[in-house]
N, CA and C atoms as a LAMMPS dump frame, in Angstrom:
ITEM: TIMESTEP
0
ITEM: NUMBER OF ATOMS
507
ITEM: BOX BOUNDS ff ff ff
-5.0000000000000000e+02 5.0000000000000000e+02
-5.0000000000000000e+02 5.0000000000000000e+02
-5.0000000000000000e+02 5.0000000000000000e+02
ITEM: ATOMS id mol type element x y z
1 1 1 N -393.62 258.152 172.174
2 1 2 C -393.041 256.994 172.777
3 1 3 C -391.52 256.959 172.583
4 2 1 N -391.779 257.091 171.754
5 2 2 C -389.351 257.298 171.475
6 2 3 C -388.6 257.825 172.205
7 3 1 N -389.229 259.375 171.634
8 3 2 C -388.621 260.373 172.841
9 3 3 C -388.863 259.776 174.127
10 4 1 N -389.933 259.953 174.63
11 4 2 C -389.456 259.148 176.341
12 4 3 C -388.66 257.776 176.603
13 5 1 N -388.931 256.987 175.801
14 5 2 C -387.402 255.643 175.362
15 5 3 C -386.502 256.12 175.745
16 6 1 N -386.384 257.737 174.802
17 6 2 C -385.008 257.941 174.985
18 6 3 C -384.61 258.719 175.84
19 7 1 N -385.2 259.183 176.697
20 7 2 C -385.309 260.015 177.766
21 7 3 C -384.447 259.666 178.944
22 8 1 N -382.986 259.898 179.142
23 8 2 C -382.521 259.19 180.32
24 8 3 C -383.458 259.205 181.476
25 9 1 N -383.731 260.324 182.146
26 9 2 C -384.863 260.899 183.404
27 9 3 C -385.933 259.649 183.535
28 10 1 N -386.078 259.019 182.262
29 10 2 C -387.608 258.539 182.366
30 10 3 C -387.115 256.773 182.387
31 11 1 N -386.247 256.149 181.322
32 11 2 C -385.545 255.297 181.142
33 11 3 C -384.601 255.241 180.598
34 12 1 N -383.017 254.185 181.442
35 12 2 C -382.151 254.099 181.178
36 12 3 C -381.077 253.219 179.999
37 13 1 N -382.396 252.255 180.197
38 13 2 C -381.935 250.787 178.802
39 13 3 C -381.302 251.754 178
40 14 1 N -382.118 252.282 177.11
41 14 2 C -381.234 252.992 175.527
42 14 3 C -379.94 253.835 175.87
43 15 1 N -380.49 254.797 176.663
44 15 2 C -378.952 255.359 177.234
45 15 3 C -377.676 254.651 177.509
46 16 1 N -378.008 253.756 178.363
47 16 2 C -377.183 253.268 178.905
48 16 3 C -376.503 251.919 177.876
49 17 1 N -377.195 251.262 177.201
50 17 2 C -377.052 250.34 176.771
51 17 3 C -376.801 250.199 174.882
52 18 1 N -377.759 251.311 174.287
53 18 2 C -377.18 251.355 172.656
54 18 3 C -377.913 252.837 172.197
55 19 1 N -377.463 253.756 172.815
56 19 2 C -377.865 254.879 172.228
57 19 3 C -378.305 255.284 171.451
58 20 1 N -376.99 255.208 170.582
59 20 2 C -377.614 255.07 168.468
60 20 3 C -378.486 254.127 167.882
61 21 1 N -379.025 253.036 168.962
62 21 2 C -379.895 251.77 168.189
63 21 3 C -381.343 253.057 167.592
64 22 1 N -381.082 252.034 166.697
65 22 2 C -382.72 252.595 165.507
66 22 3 C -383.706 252.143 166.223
67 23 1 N -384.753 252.604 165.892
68 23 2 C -385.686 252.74 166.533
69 23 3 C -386.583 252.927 165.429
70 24 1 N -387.576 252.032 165.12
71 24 2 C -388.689 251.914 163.949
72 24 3 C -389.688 252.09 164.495
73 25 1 N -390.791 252.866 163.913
74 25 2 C -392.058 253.368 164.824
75 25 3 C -392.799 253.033 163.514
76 26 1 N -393.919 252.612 164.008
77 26 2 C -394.86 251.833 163.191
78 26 3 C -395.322 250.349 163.197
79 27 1 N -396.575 249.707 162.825
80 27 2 C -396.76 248.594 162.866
81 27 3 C -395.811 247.291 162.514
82 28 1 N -395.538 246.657 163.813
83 28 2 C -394.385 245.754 163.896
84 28 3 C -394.873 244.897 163.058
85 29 1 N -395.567 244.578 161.993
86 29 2 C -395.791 243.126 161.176
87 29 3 C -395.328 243.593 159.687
88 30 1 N -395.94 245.269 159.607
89 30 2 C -395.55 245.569 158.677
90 30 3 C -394.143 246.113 158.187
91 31 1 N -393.581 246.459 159.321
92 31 2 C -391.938 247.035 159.002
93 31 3 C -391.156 246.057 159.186
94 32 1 N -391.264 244.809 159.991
95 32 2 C -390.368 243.907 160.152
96 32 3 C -390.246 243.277 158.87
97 33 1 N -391.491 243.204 158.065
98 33 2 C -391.936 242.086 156.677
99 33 3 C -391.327 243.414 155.755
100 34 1 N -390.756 244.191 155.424
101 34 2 C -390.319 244.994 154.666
102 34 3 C -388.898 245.12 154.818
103 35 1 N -388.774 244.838 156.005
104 35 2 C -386.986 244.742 156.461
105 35 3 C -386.057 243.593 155.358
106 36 1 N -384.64 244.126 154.851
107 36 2 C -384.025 242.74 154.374
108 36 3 C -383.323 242.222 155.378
109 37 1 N -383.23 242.432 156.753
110 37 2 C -382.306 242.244 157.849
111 37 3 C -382.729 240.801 158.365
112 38 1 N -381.977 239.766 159.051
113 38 2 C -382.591 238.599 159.359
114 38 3 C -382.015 239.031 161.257
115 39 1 N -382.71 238.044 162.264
116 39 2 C -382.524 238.531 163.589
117 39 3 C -382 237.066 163.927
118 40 1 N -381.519 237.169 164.996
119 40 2 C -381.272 236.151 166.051
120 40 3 C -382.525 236.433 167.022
121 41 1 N -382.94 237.212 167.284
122 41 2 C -383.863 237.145 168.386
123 41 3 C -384.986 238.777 168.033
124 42 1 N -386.354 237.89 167.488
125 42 2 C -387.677 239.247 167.792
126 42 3 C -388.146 238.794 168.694
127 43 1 N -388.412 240.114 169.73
128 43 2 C -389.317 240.331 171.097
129 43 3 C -390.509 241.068 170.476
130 44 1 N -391.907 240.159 170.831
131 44 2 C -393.002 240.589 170.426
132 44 3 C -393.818 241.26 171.771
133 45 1 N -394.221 242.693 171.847
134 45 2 C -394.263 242.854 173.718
135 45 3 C -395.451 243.845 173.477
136 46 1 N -396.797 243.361 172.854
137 46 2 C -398.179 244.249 172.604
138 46 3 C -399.236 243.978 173.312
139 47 1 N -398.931 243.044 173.894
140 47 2 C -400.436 242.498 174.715
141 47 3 C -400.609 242.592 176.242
142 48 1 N -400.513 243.766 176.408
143 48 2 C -400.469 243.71 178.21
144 48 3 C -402.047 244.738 178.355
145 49 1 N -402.253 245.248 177.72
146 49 2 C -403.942 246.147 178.397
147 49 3 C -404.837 245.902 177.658
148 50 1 N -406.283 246.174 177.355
149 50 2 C -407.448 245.39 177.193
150 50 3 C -407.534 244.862 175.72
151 51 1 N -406.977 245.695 174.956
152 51 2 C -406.319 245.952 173.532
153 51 3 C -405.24 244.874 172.895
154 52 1 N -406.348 243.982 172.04
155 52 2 C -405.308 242.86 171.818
156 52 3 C -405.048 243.109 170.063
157 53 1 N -403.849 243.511 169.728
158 53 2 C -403.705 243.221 168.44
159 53 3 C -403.677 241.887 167.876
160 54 1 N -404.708 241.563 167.463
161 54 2 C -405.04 240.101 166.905
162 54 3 C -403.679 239.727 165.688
163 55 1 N -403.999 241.266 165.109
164 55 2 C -403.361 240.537 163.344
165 55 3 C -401.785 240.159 163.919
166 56 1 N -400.816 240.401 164.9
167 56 2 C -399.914 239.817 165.445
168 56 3 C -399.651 238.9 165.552
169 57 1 N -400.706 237.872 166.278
170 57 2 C -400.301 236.667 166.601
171 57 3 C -401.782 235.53 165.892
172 58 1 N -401.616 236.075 164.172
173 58 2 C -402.173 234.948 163.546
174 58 3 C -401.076 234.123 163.387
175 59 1 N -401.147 232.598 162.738
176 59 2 C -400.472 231.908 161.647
177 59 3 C -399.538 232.537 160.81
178 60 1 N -399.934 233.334 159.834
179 60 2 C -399.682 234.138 159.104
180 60 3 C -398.255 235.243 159.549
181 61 1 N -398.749 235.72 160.773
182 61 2 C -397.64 236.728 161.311
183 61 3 C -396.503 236.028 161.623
184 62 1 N -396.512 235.125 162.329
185 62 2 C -395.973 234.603 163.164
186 62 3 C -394.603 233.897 161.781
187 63 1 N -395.529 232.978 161.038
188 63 2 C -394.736 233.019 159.648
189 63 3 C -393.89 234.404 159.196
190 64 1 N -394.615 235.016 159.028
191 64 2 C -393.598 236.144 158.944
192 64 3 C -392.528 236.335 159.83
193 65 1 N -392.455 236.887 160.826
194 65 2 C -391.84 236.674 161.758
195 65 3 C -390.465 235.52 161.466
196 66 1 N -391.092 234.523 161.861
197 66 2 C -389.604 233.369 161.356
198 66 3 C -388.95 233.02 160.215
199 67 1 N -389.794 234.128 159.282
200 67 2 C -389.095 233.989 157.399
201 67 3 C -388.025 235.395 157.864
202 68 1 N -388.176 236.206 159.283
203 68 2 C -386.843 237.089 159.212
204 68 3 C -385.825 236.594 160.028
205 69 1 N -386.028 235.548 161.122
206 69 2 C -385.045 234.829 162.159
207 69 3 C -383.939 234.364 161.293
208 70 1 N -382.685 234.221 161.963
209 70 2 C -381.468 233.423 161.36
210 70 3 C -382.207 231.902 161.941
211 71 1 N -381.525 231.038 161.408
212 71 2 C -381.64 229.659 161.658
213 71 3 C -382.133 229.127 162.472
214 72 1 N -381.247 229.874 164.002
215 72 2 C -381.18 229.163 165.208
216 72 3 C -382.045 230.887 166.528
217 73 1 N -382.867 231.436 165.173
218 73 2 C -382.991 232.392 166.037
219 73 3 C -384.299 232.179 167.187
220 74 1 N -384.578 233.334 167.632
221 74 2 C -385.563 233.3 168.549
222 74 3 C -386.676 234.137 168.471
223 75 1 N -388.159 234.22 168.957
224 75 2 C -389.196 234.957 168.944
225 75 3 C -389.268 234.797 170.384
226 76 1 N -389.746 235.807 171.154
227 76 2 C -389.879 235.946 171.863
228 76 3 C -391.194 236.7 172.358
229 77 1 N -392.296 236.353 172.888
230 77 2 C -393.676 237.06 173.087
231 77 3 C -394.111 237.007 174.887
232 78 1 N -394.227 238.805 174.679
233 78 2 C -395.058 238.921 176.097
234 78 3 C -396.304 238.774 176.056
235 79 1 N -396.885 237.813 176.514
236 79 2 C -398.669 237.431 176.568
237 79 3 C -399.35 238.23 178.144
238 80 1 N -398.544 239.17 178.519
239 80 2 C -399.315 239.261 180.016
240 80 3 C -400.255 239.848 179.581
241 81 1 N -401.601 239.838 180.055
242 81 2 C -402.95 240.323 179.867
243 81 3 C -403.765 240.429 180.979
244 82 1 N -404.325 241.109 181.695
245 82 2 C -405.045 240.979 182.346
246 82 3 C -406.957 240.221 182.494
247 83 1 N -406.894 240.36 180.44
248 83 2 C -408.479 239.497 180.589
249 83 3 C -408.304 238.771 179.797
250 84 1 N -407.118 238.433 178.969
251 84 2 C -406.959 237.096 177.926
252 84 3 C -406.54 236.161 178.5
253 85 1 N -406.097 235.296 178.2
254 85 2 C -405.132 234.646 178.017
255 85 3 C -404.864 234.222 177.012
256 86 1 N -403.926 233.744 176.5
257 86 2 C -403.05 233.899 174.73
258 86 3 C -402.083 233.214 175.019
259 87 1 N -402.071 232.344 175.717
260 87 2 C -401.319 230.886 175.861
261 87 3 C -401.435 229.749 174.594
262 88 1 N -402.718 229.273 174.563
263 88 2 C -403.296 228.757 173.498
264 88 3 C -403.561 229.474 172.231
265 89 1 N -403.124 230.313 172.342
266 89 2 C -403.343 231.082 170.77
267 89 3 C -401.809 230.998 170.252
268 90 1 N -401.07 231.416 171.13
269 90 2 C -399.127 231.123 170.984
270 90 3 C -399.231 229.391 170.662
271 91 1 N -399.726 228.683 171.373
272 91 2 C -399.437 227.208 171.514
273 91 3 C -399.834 227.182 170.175
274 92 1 N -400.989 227.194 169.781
275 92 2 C -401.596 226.659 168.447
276 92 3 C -400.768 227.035 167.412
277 93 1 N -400.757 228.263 167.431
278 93 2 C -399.761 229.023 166.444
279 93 3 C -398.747 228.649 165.967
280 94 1 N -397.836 227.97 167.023
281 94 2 C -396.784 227.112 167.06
282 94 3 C -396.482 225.885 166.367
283 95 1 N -397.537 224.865 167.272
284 95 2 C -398.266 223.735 166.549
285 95 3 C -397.965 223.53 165.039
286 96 1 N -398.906 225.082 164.513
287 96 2 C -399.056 224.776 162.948
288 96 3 C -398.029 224.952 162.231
289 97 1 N -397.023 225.471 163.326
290 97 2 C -395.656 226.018 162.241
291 97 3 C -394.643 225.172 162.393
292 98 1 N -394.895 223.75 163.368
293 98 2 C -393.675 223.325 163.417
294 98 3 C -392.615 223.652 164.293
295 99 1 N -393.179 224.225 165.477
296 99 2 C -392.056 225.19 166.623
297 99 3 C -392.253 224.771 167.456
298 100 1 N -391.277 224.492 168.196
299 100 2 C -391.375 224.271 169.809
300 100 3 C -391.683 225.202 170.041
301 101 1 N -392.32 225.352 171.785
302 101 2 C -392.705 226.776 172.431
303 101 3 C -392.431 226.291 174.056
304 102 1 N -392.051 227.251 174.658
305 102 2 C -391.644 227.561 176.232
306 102 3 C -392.835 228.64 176.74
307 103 1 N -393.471 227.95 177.835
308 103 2 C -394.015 229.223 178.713
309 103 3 C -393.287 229.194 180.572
310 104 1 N -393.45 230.689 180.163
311 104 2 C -392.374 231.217 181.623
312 104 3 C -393.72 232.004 181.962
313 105 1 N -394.412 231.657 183.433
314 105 2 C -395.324 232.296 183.863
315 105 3 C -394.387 232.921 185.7
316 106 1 N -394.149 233.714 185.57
317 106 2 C -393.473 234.471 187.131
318 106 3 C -394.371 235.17 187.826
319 107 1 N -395.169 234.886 188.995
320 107 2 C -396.616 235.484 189.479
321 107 3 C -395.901 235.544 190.683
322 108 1 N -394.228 236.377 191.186
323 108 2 C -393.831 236.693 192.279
324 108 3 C -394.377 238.307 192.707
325 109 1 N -395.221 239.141 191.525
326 109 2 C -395.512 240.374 191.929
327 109 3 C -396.705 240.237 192.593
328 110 1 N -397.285 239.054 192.457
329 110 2 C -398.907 239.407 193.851
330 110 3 C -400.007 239.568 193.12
331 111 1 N -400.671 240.468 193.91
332 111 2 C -401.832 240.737 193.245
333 111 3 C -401.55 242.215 192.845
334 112 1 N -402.114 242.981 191.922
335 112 2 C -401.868 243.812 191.06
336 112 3 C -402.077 244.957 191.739
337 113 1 N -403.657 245.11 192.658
338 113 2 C -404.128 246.25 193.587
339 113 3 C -403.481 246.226 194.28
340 114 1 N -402.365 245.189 195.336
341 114 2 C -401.887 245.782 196.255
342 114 3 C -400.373 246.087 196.413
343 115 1 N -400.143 245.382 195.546
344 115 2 C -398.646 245.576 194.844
345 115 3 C -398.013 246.564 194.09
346 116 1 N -399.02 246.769 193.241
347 116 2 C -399.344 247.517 192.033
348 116 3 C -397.737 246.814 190.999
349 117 1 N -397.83 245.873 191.151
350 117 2 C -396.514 245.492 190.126
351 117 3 C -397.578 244.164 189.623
352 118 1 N -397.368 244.189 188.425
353 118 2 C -398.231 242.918 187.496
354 118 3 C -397.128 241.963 187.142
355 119 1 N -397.987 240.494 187.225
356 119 2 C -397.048 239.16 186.963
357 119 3 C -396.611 239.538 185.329
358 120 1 N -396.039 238.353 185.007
359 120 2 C -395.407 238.193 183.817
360 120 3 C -395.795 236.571 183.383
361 121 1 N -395.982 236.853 181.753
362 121 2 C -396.172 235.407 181.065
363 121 3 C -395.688 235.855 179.983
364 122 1 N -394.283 234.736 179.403
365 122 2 C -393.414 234.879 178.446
366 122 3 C -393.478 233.425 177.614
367 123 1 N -393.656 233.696 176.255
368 123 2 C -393.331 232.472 175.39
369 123 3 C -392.199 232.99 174.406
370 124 1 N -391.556 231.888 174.356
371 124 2 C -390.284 230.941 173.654
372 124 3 C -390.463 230.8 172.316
373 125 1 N -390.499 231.015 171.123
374 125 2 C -390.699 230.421 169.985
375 125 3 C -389.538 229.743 169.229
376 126 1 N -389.034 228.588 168.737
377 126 2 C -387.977 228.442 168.144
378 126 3 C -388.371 227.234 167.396
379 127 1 N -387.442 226.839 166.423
380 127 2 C -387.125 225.915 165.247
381 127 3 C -387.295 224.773 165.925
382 128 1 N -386.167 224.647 167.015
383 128 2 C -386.098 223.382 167.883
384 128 3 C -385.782 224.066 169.295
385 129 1 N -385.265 223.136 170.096
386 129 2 C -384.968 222.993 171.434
387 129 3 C -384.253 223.813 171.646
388 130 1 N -382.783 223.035 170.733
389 130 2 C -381.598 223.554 170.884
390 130 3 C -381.043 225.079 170.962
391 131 1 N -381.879 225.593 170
392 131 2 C -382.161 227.096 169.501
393 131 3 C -382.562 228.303 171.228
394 132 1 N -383.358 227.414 172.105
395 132 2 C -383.432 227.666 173.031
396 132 3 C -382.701 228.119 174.328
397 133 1 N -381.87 227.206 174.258
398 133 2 C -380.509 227.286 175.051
399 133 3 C -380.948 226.177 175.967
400 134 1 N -380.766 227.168 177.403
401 134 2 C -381.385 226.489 178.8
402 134 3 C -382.697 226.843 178.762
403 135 1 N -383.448 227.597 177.891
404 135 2 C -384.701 227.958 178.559
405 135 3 C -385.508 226.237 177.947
406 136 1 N -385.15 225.656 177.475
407 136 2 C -386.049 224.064 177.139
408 136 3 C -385.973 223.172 178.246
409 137 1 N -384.582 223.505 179.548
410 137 2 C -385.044 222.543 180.266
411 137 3 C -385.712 223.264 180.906
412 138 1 N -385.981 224.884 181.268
413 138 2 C -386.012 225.461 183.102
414 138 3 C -387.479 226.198 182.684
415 139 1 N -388.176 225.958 182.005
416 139 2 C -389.1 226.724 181.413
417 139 3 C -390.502 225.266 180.903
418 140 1 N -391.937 225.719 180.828
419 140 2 C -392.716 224.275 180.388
420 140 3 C -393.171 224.506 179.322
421 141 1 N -392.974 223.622 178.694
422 141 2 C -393.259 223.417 177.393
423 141 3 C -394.674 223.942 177.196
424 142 1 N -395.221 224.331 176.383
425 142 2 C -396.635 225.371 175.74
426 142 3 C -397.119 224.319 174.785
427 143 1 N -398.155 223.243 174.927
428 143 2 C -398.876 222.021 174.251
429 143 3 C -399.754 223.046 173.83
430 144 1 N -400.167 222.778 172.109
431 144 2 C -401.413 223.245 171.608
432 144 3 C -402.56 222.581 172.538
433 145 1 N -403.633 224.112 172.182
434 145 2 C -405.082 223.571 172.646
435 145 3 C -405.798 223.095 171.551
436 146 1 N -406.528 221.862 171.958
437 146 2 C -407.175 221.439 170.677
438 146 3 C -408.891 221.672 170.692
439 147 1 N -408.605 222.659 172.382
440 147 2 C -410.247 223.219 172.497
441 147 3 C -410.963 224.661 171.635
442 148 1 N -409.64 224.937 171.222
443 148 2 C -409.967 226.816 170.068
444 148 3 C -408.553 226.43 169.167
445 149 1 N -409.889 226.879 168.615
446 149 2 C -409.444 227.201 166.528
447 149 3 C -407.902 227.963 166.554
448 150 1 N -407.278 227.599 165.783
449 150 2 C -406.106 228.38 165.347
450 150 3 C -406.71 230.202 164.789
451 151 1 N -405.784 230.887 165.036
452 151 2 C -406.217 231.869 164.711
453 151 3 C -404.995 231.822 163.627
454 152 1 N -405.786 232.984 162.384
455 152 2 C -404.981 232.915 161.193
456 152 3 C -405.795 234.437 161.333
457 153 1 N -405.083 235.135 159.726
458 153 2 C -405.857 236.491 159.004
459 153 3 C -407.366 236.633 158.811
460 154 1 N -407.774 235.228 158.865
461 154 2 C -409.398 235.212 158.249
462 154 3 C -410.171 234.864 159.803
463 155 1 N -409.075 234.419 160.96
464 155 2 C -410.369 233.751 161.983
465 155 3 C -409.396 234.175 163.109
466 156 1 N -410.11 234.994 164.115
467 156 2 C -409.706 234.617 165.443
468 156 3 C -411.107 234.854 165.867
469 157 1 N -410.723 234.678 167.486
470 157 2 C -411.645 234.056 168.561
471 157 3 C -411.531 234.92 169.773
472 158 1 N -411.336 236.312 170.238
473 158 2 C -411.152 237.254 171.088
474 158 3 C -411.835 236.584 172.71
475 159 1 N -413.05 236.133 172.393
476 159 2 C -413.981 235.885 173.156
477 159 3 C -413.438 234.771 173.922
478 160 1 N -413.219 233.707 173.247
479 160 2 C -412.414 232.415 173.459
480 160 3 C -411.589 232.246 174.275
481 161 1 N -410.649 233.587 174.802
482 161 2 C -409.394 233.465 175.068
483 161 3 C -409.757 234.469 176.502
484 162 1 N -410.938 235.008 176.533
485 162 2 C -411.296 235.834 177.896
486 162 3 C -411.327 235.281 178.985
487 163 1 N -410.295 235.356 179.784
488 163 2 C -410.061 235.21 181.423
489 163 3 C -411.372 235.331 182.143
490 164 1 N -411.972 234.293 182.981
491 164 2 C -413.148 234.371 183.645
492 164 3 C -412.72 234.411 185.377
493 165 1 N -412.867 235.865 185.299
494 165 2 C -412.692 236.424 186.553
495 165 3 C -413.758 236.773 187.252
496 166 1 N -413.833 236.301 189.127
497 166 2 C -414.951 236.408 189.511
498 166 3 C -414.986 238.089 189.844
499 167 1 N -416.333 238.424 189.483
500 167 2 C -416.433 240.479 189.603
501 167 3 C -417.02 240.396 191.406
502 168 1 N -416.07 241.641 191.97
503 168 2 C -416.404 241.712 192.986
504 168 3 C -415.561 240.933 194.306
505 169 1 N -414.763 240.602 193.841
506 169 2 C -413.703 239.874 194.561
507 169 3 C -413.14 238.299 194.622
């Protein structure tokens, strides 16, 4: 995965944009929680194919996560999935920590078979509002569900969160 990152031919971001940036390979809960570095802004971006890393987006992680943010920093999570949804698992998550949350859902790519370009669903995590910028007014707010359990280290709910899609068209 790096090497092609870094692959101008294949993609340009790193090239073009921070060459020398480091590049940590390995489980993002565990190298970030080992880091002494604090962020203005983690992008969390694991959940797009059938394969949901749960231990990510417990309670627990997510805590982690904002014990490395500066003050006014930001988390940032791609939830696109094709059979979850993880709206309410971000919302709750949130909830328990005391965070506002933003969801940005953009469904200008269509449908997936004929497009072949997939929508996007982005959440916001921050301290407060302010921390946000503009995305608190132009973006909707992410209300916990009070229909599924918080997920933490000891409990999630995979099943819970499965998109009920009709088979066959």
């Amino acid at each position: 995965m790096i090497r092609i990152a870094r692959d101008p031919r294949r993609f340009e971001f790193l090239s073009k944009c921070a060459p020398d940036a480091p590049i940590v390979a390995g489980d993002a809960r565990l190298t970030l929680e080992a880091s002494t570095d604090r962020y203005d802004l983690i992008v969390l971006d694991a959940f797009s194919s059938d394969a949901i890393p749960v231990h990510l987006l417990t309670r627990e992680a997510v805590a982690g996560y904002l014990s490395k943010l500066t003050p006014h920093g930001v988390i940032v999570v791609h939830i696109s999935n094709r059979y979850f949804d993880l709206a309410p698992v971000v919302g709750n998550v949130a909830q328990s920590l005391g965070l506002v949350a933003y969801l940005r859902e953009d469904t200008s790519a269509g449908d997936l078979l004929t497009t072949m370009k997939a929508n996007a669903r982005l959440v916001v995590l921050a301290r407060d509002a302010v921390a946000t910028g503009s995305i608190a007014a132009s973006w909707t707010p992410l209300q916990p569900d009070r229909s599924s359990a918080l997920w933490t280290d000891d409990y999630s709910n995979i099943l819970g969160v499965m998109l009920h899609k009709r088979l066959g068209g």
